[in-house]
N, C-alpha and C positions, 0 to 999 in steps of 0.2 A: 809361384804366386808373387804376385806385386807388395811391395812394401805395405802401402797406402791399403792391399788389405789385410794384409798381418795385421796393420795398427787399428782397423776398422775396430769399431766406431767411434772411439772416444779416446784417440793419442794426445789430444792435449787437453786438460781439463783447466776450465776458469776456476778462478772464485770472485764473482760478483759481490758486491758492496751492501753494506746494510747502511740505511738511515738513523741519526741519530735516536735516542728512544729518552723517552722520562716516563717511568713504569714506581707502580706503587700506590696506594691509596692516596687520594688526594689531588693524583695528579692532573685530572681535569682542570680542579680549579685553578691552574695557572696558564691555561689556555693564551687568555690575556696580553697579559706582558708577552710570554714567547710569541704572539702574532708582531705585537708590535717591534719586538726586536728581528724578526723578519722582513720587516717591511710591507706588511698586508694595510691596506687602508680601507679597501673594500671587496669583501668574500662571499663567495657561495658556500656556503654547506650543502654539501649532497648527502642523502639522510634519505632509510623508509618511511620516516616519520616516529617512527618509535612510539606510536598512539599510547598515551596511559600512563608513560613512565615521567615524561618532564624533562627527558636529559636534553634533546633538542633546545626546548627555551631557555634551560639554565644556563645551556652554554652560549649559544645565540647570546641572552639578555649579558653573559657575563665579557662577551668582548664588543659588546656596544658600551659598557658601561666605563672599556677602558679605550676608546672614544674610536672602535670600528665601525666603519657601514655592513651590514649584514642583508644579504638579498638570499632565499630558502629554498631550496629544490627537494621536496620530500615527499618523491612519488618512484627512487628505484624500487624496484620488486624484485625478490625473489629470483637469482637467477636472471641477474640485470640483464635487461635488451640494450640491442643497438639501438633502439629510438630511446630508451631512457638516458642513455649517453647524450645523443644527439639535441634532446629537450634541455640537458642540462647546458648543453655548449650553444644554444643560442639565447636563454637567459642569462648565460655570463656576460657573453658581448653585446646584449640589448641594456645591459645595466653598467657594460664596462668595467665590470669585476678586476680585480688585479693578484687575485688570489681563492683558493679552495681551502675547506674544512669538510671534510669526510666522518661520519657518525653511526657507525653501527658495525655492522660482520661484514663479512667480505664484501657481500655486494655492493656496499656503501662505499668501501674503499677501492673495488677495482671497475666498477664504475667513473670513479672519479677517475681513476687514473687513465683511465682510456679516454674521459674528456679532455685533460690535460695534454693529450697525447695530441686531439683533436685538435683544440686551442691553437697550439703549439705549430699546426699547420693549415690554419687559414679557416678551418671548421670541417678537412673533410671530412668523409665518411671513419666513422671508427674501425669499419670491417677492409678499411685499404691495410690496416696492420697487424693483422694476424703471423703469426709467427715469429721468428726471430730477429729481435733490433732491425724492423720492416721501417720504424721511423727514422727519418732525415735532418730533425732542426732537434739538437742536444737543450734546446732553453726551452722550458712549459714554466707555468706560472707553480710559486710555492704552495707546499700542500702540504696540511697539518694533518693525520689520517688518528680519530679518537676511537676506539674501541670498544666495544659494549658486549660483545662477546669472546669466549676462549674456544678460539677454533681455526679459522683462518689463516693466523698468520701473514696476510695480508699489508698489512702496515709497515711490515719491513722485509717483503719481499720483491723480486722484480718481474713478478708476472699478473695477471688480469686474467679473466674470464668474462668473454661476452657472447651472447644467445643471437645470434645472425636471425632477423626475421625476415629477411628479405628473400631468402630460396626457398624453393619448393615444398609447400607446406606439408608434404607427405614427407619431404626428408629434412624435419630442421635439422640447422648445422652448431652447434657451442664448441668453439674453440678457445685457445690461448693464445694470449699476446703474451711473448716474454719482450722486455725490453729494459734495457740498462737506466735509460731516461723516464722510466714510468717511476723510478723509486720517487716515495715521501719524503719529502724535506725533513720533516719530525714525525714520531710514534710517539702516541701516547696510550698507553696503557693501565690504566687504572681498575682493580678488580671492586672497587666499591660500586661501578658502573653494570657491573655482570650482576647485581643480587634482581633485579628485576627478569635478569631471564627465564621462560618458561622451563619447566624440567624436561618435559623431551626436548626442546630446541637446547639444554645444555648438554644434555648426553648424548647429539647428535653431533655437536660440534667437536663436544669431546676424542667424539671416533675420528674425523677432519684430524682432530691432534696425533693422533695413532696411527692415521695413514701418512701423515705428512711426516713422522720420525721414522716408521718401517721404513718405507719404501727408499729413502736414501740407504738407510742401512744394508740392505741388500740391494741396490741395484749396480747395473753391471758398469757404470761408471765408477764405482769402490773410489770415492773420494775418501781422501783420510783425512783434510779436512773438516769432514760433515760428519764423520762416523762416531766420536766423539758425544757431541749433540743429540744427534739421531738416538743413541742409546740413553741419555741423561732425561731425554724429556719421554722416550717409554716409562722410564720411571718413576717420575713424575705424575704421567696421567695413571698407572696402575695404583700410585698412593694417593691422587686425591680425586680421582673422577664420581666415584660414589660419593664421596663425601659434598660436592660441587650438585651435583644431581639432586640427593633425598634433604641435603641442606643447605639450601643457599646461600642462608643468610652465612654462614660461616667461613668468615675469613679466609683459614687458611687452606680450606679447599679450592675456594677462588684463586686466591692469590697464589694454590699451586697452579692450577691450571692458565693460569696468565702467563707465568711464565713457561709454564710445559708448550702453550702455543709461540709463544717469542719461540724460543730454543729449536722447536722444530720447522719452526718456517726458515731461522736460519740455517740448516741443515738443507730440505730440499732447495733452499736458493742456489747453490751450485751442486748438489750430491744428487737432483734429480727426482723424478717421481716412476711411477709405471702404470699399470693396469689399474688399479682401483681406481685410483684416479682418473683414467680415459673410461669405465665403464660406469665413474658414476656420471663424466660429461655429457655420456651416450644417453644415458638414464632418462635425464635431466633435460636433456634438448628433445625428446619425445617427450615426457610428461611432465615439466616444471617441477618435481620431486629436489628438496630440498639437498645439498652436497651432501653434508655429513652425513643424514638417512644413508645417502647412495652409498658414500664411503664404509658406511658400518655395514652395513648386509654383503658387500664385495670383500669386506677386508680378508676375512675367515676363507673363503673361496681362493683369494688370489694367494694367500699365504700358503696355502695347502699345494696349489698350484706353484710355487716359487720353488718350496722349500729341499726337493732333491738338487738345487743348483746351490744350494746355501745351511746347509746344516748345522753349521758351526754357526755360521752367525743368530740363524734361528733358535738355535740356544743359548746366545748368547741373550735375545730378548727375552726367552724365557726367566733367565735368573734375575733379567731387570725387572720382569713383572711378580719377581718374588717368588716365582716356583725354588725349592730346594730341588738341584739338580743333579744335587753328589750321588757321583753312583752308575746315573745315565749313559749312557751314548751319546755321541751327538744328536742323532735323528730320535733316539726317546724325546732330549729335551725338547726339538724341534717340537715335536707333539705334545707335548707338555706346554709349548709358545702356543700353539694352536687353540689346544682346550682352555689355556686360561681367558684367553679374546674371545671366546664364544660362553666363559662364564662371566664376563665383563659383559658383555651386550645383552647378556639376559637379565645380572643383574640392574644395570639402568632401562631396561624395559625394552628395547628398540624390537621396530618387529624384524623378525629372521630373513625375510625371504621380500619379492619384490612384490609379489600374487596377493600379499598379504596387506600391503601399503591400500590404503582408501581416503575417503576426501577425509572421513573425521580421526585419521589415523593419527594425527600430528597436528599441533600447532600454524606452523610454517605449510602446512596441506596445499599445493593448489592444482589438484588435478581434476583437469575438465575447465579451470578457470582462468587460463592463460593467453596471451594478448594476440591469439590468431586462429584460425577455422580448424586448425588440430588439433591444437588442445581441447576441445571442445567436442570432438568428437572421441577422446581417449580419458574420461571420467574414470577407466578401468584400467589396470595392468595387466594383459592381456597374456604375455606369455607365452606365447604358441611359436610355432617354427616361424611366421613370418616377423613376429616382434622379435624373436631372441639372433634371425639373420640380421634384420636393420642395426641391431644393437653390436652386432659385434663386428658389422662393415665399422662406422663411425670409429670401434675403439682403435680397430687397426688404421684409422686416419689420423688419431688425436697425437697432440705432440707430445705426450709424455711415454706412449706407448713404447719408443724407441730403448731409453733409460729401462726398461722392465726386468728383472734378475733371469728370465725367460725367457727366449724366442718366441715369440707370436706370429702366427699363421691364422688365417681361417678354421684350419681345422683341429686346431690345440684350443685357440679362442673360445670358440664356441660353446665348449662342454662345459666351460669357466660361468660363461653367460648365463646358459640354460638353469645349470643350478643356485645362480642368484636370483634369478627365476623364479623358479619352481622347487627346488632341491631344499631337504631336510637336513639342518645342519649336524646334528644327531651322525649322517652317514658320514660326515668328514673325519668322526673320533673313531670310527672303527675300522 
């Protein structure tokens, strides 16, 4: 056998960069000054809009006040598109912008960053950079990336997610851009900005937080850089995800979960992601189904699926999510990791299975109501053999799939699919 496949697939592991951050209550309101100590004169904020809450014009009004131009793009959606990119990168240069502020969860921020990416090279297409450091000009315009939910991680990581509408509307395509040059200039994270989120969109995101620290922890890259992280912020969200969920308004659940999402975005920034993540891209690019949704109905699934390649470590989450595990085996704890994430997901409500997902399931809902003739015609989770093959083609295409604690095939995939699916989570505890 050849060296190169001995050392297959991951002989030398990076660690990519995080972006400065200013995290804490309050932190928004000094927006301001840090722009202008940037040298922003005139910015786009790229923004859902955040209809109802106000943080958009507060911040807006607060760095006009400290004497910016401010030009508004608050029309990403959900599961940003490539034309949401695209709309925002030709109101930059029709207004001659010289800077971004980014305002919401992910989409907000990695929308932006795939504009920036744009920008950066004359306005192409955002879908020429799919994949790995695919960009060529290291200089995009400075990017302030503000927070408003605990999920993402986004803000200080170095990857994007954008919805290709351009192929085959029977098989949309959502990939990832990693790229070193997409990071934010600054993070800011402020948890007094999360009290306005809805309680499922918080306990959805929340599972985002739990995929994003597992899946380093056990994946087959075993950075020990990240592994650290990955375990500190499972325990984090096991301490305060209920509490962030049934009450908002309460501090210190926010403010765990602010930093439970910092913590574990900087963990898969170099330690990797796997399967939950490519099945909830898969999900998502059929039926606009919000991430964290996708990520919590998969998590239970893929962990079950992981966990004979990782037993140790899968107990080792167990005792961060506070099971008492004196006594165990490794693989009892493993299962003991398992049933506490499936009493985590029931206690914050989330539905179990994908069958189960409807337009008034959720907040963030928008199936049937997505910006092309397919979604339009997939109002339903359908489930059957041909949705659970398209779904599990896609995961074995996504870029995180590789990183998986697993082998993935077709026909290991698939069973994983089916039962996010359709499947009773009930059979995974016994």
């Amino acid at each position: 056998m050849q060296v190169e496949e001995l050392l297959k697939p991951f002989p030398i592991k990076e660690f990519h960069p995080f972006p400065r951050a200013l995290m804490g209550p309050g932190a928004h309101e000094i927006i301001g000054p840090e722009a202008l100590k940037l040298g922003f004169k005139k910015t786009l904020i790229m923004t859902s809009g955040l209809r109802g809450s106000n943080i958009v014009e507060k911040i807006a009004e607060s760095m006009r006040y400290h004497g910016l131009e401010v030009v508004v793009y608050d029309k990403v959606e959900s599961n940003p598109k490539d034309y949401n990119v695209m709309d925002a990168v030709a109101l930059y240069q029709e207004n001659q912008c010289d800077s971004f502020v980014s305002i919401g969860g992910g989409s907000s921020h990695d929308a932006c960053k795939g504009a920036r990416i744009s920008v950066a090279h004359d306005g192409r297409s955002v879908n020429e950079f799919e994949g790995f450091n695919q960009s060529e000009n290291p200089k995009n315009p400075p990017h302030i990336a503000v927070s408003t939910t605990a999920g993402t991680g986004s803000e200080t990581s170095w990857a994007y997610v954008i919805t290709d509408t351009t192929t085959d509307p029977d098989n949309p395509h959502k990939y990832v851009a990693f790229d070193d040059h997409c990071l934010a200039t600054l993070a800011i994270d402020d948890p007094v900005l999360y009290y306005d989120c809805p309680i499922d969109y918080t306990a959805q995101c929340g599972f985002d937080v739990l995929a994003h620290a597992s899946e380093p922890y056990v994946s087959r890259l075993d950075f020990p850089p990240s592994l650290g992280n990955a375990l500190y912020a499972i325990k984090l969200t096991a301490q305060h995800l209920r509490q962030a969920v049934w009450n908002g308004q309460d501090l210190g659940g926010r403010q765990g979960m602010m930093y439970a999402q910092y913590i574990a975005a900087q963990a898969f920034n170099s330690g990797g992601l796997g399967i939950i993540h490519s099945i909830s891209h898969a999900v998502s690019a059929f039926y606009d189904t919000h991430h964290g949704l996708n990520n919590a109905v998969a998590l239970p699934r893929v962990w079950a699926f992981n966990m004979p390649t990782q037993y140790q470590r899968f107990a080792d989450i167990a005792e961060a999510m506070g099971v008492d595990t004196h006594g165990m085996t490794a693989p009892q704890a493993a299962d003991a990791a398992l049933a506490a994430s499936i009493r985590l997901l029931r206690d914050v409500g989330i539905p179990e299975k994908f069958t189960d997902v409807t337009q008034d399931s959720y907040s963030k809902n928008r199936l049937g109501r997505g910006p092309t003739k397919f979604y339009e015609q997939t109002s339903v989770i359908s489930g059957d053999d041909k949705d659970v093959d398209r779904i599990t083609n896609h995961v074995l295409g996504d870029a995180c799939t590789p990183g998986n604690a697993k082998e993935c095939t077709f026909e290991t995939v698939r069973p994983v699919v089916d039962h996010c699916m359709n499947g009773d989570l009930d059979d995974l505890l016994s």
